[in-house]
C-alpha positions as CSV (number, residue, x, y, z in Angstrom):
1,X,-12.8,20.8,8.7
2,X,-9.5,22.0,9.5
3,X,-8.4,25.4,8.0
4,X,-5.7,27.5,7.8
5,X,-5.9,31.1,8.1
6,X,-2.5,33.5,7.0
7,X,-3.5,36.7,7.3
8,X,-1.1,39.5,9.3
9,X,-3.8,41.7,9.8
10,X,-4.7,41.3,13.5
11,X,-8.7,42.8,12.9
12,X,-8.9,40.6,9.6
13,X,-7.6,37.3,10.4
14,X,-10.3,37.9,13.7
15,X,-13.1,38.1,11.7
16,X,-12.0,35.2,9.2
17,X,-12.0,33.1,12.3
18,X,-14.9,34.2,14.1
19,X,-16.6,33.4,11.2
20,X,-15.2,29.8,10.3
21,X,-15.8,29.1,13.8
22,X,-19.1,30.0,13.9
23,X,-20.0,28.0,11.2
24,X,-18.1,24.6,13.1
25,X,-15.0,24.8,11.3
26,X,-11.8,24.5,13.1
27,X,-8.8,27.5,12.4
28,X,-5.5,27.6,13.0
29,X,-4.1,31.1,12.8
30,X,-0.7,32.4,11.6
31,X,0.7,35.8,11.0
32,X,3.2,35.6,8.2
33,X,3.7,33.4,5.0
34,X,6.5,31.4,6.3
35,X,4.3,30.1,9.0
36,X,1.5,29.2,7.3
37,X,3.9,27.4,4.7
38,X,5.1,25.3,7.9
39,X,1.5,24.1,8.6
40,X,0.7,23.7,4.8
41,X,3.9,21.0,5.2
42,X,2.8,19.2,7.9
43,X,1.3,15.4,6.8
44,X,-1.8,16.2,9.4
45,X,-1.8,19.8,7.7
46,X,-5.2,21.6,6.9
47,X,-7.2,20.9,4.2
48,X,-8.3,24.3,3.0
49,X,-6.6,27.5,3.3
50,X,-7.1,31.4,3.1
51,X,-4.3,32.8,2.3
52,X,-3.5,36.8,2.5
53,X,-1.7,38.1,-0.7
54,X,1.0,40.8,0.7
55,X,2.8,39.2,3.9
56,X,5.1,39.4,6.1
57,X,8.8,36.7,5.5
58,X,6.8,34.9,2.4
59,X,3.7,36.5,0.1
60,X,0.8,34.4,-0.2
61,X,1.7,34.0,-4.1
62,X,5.1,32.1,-3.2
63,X,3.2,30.4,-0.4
64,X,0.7,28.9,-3.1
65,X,3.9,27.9,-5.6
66,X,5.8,26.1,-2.5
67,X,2.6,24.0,-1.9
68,X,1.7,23.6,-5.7
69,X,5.6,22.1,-6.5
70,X,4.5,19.5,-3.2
71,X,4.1,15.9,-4.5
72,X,1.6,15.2,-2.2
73,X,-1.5,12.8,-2.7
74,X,-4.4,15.1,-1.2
75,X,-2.9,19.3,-1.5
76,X,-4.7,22.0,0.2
77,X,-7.5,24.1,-1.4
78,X,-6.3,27.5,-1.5
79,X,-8.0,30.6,-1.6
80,X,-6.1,33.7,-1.9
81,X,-7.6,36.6,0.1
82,X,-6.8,40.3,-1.7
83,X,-7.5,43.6,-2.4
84,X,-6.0,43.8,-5.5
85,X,-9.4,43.4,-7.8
86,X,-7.5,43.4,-11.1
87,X,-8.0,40.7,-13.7
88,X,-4.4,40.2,-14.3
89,X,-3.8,40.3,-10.6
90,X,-6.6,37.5,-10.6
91,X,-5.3,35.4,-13.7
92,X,-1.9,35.9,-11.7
93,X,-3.1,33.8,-8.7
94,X,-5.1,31.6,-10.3
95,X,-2.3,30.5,-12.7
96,X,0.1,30.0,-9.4
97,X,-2.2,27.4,-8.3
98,X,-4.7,28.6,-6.0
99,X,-8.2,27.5,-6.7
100,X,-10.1,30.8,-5.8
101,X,-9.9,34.2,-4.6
102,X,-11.5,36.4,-2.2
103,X,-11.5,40.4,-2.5
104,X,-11.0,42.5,0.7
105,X,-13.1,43.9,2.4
106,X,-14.8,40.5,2.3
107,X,-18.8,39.7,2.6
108,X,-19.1,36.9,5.2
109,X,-22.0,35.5,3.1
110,X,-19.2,35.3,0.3
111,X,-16.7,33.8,2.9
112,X,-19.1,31.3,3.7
113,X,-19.6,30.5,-0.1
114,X,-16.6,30.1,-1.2
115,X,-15.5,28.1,1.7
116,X,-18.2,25.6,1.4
117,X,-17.2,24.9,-2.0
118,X,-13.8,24.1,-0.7
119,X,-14.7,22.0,1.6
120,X,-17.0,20.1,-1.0
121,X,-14.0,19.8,-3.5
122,X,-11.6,18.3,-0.8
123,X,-14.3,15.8,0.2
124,X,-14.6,15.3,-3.4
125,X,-11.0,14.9,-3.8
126,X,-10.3,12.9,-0.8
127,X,-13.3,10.5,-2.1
128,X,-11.5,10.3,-5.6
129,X,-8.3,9.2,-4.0
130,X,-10.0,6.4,-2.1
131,X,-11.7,5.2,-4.9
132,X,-8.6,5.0,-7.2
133,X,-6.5,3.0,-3.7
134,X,-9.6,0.6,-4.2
135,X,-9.0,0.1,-7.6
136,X,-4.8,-0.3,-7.7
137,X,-5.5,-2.7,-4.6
138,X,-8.2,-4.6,-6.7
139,X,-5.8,-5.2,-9.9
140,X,-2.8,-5.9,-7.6
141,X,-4.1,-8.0,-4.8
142,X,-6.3,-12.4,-5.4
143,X,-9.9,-11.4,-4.4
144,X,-10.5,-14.9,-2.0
145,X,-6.9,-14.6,-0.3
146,X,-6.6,-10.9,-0.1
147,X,-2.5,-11.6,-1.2
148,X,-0.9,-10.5,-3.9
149,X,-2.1,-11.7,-7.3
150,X,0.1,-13.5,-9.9
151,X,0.3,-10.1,-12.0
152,X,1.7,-8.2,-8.9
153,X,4.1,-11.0,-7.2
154,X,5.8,-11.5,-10.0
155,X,6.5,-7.7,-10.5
156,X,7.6,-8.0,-6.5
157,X,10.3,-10.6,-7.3
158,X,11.7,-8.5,-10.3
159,X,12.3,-5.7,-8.6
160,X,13.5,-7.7,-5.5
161,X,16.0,-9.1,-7.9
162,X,17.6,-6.4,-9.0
163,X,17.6,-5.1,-5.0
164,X,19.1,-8.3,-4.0
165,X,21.6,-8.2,-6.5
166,X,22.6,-4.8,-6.2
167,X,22.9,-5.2,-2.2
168,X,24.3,-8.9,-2.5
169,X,21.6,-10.1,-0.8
170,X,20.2,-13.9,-1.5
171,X,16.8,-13.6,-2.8
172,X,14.6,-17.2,-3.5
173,X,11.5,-18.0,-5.3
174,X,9.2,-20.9,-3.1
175,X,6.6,-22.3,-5.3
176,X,4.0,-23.9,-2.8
177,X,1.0,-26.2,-3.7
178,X,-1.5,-27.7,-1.8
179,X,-1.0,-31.9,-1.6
180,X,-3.9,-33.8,-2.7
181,X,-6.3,-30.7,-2.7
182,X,-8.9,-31.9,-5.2
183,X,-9.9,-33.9,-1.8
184,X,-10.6,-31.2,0.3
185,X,-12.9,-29.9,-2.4
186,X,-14.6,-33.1,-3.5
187,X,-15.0,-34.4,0.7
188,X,-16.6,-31.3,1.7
189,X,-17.0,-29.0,-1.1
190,X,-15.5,-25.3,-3.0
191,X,-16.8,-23.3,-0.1
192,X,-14.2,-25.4,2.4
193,X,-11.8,-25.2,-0.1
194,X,-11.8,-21.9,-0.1
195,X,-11.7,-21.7,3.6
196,X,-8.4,-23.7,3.1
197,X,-6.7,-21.2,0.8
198,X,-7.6,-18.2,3.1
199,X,-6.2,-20.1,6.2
200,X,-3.0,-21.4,3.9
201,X,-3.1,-17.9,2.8
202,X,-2.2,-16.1,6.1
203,X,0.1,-18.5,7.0
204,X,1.8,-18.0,4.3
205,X,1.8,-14.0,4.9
206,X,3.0,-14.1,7.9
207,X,6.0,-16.4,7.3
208,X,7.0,-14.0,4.3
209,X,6.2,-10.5,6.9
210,X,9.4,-9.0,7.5
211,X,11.8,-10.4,5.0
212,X,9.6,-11.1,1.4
213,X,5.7,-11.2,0.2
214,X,3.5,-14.0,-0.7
215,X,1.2,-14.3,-3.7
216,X,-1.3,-16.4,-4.9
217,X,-0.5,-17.5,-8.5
218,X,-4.0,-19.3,-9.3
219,X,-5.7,-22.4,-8.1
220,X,-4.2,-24.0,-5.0
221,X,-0.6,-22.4,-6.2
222,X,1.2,-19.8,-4.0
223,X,4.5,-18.2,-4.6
224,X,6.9,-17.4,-1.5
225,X,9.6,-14.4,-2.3
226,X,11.7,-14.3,0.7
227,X,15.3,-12.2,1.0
228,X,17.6,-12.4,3.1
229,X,21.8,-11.6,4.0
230,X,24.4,-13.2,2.3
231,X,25.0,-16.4,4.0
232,X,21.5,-17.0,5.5
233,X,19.8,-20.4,5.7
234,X,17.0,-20.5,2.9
235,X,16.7,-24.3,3.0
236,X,15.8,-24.0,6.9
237,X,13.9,-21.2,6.9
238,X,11.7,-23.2,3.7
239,X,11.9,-26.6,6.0
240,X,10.7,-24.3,8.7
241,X,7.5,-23.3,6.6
242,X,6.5,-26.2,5.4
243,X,6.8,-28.4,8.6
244,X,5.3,-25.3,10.5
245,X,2.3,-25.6,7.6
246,X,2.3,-29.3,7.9
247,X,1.7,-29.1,12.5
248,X,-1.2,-26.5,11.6
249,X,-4.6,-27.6,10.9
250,X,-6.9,-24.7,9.3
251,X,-10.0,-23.5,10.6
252,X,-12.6,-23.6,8.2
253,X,-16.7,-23.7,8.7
254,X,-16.7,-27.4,9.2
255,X,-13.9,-27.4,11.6
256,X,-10.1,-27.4,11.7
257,X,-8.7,-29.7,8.3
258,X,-5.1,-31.2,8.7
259,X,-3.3,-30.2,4.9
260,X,0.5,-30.3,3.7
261,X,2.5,-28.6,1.1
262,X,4.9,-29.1,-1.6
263,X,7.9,-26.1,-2.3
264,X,9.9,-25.8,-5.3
265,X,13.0,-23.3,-4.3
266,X,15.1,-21.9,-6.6
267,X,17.7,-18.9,-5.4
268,X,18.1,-16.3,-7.7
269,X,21.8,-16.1,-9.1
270,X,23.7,-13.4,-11.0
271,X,21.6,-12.0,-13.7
272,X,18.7,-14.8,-14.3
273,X,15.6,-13.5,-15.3
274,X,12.1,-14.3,-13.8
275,X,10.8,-16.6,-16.0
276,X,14.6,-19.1,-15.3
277,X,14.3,-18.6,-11.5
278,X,10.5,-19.6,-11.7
279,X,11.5,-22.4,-14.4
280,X,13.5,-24.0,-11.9
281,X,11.4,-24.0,-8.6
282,X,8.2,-25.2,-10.9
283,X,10.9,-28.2,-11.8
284,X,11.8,-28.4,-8.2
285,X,8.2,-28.6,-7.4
286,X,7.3,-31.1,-9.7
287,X,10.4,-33.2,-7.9
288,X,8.6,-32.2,-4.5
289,X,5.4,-33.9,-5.2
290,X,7.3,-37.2,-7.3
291,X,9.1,-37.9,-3.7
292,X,6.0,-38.2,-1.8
293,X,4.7,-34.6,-1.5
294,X,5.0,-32.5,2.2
295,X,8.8,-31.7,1.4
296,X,10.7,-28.9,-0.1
297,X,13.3,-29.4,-2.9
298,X,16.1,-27.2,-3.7
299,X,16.6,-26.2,-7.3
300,X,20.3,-27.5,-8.1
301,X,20.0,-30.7,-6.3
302,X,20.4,-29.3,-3.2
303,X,17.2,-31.7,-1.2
304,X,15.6,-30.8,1.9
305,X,13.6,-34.0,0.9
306,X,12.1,-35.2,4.5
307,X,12.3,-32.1,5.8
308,X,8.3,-32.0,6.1
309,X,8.5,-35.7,6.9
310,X,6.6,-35.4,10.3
311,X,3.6,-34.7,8.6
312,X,-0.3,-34.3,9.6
313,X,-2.6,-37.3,8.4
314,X,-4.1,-36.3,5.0
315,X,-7.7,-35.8,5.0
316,X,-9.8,-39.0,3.4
């Protein structure tokens, strides 16, 4: 583990790294608060420091208070290193934010000690931070697809609305379903269905990378949010998708399955909430699959009916 060491005493902050080092720790050294504040910045900084109370350009104290007022996911453990033994002195530390102390002149066995229980509370810490990324990525994200659920797209294209209004952008809502699905799963069964949604899935990613997000909204439903400058072509860039979609056949464990889709558009206008502009590319959808399925209609009458015309032949 890396760890920092301020301490202006030449003899001192020796020791303190002979010791670290000996015990297969690796120490960067400074001389003065201010420097060890610089590392303690630094997003690759160390994970554990000693910190010397009475310094040189910045006491340890304000050090401590500097890193504390950090919002920062993972902050240092700090222990301040002192030879002022009194409890108030102690309570004073503490109460800035370090997490222990260490009198001077210090016992290496101590040293040792109290740095091992550093180190077991960052690993602690750092383990408590993954655990809670698992969880947010768990309740935001489908568990087959690996995209964002229905909970956490629909959250994406509120807050893209009020962006793209702000910023005059055009934002639109693609509602995408699978044609004639129930085929794929009653020909060859749920486990090659699923393979179809994964594959579906990524291409769906990567069409939204760069300019929106995709999300699965349940079954064989996805939801494209894609943004772009005023006076962009939507209706191409949805023609695009779904003939690109259509000229793809998926991998899945029984070999590569020719599928099409349906879009529903709508373009969010002025100050519409979610639920209209999903209203209107559900309707737009349901017009999709009424004109023959493998197209994309516009919400407002505006058709890109045979834009997916060249389509794939539909599995049997």
């Amino acid at each position: 583990m890396r760890i920092l060491i301020a301490e202006d005493d030449l003899t001192s902050r020796k020791i303190l790294a002979g010791v670290l080092r000996k015990i297969g720790h690796e120490v960067v050294e400074t001389v003065d608060g201010l420097a060890a504040w610089a590392e303690l910045q630094k997003t690759d900084g160390p994970k554990l420091a000693i910190l010397d109370w009475m310094m040189p350009e910045m006491e340890g104290l304000d050090v401590v208070r500097e890193v504390r007022a950090l919002d920062i996911e993972k902050p240092p453990y700090i222990i301040m290193l002192t030879t002022r033994g009194e409890k108030a002195d102690i309570i004073a530390g503490l109460d800035a934010g370090a997490n222990d102390y260490l009198s001077k002149p210090f016992d290496t066995g101590e040293l040792q000690a109290r740095v091992e229980v550093g180190r077991r509370m960052v690993e602690l810490q750092d383990a408590l931070v993954e655990s809670r990324k698992a969880l947010a990525y768990e309740a935001s994200h489908d568990p087959l697809t690996k995209l964002a659920n229905r909970r956490a797209i629909l959250e994406y294209l509120e807050r893209q609305m009020v962006s793209a209004s702000e910023n005059g952008d055009i934002l639109t809502a693609g509602m995408c379903d699978i044609d004639h699905f129930k085929r794929v799963n009653d020909t060859w069964g749920h486990q090659v269905g699923d393979d179809v949604l994964c594959e579906l899935a990524h291409l769906l990613r990567e069409s939204a990378e760069g300019r929106g997000a995709a999300g699965r909204m349940g079954g064989e439903e996805f939801l494209l949010v894609l943004r772009m400058k005023a006076g962009g072509d939507y209706m191409a860039e949805y023609a695009a998708i779904c003939a690109g979609i259509a000229a793809t056949p998926l991998k899945t464990r029984i070999g590569e399955i020719p599928i099409t889709v349906s879009i529903g558009v709508s373009c969010a206008k002025g100050k519409s909430g979610v639920d209209a502009i999903l209203g209107l590319a559900d309707a737009a959808l349901y017009s999709a699959k009424g004109l023959g399925r493998n197209r994309v209609v516009f919400a407002g009458g505006e058709n890109a009916g045979e834009a997916g015309a060249a389509c794939c032949p539909r599995p049997e």
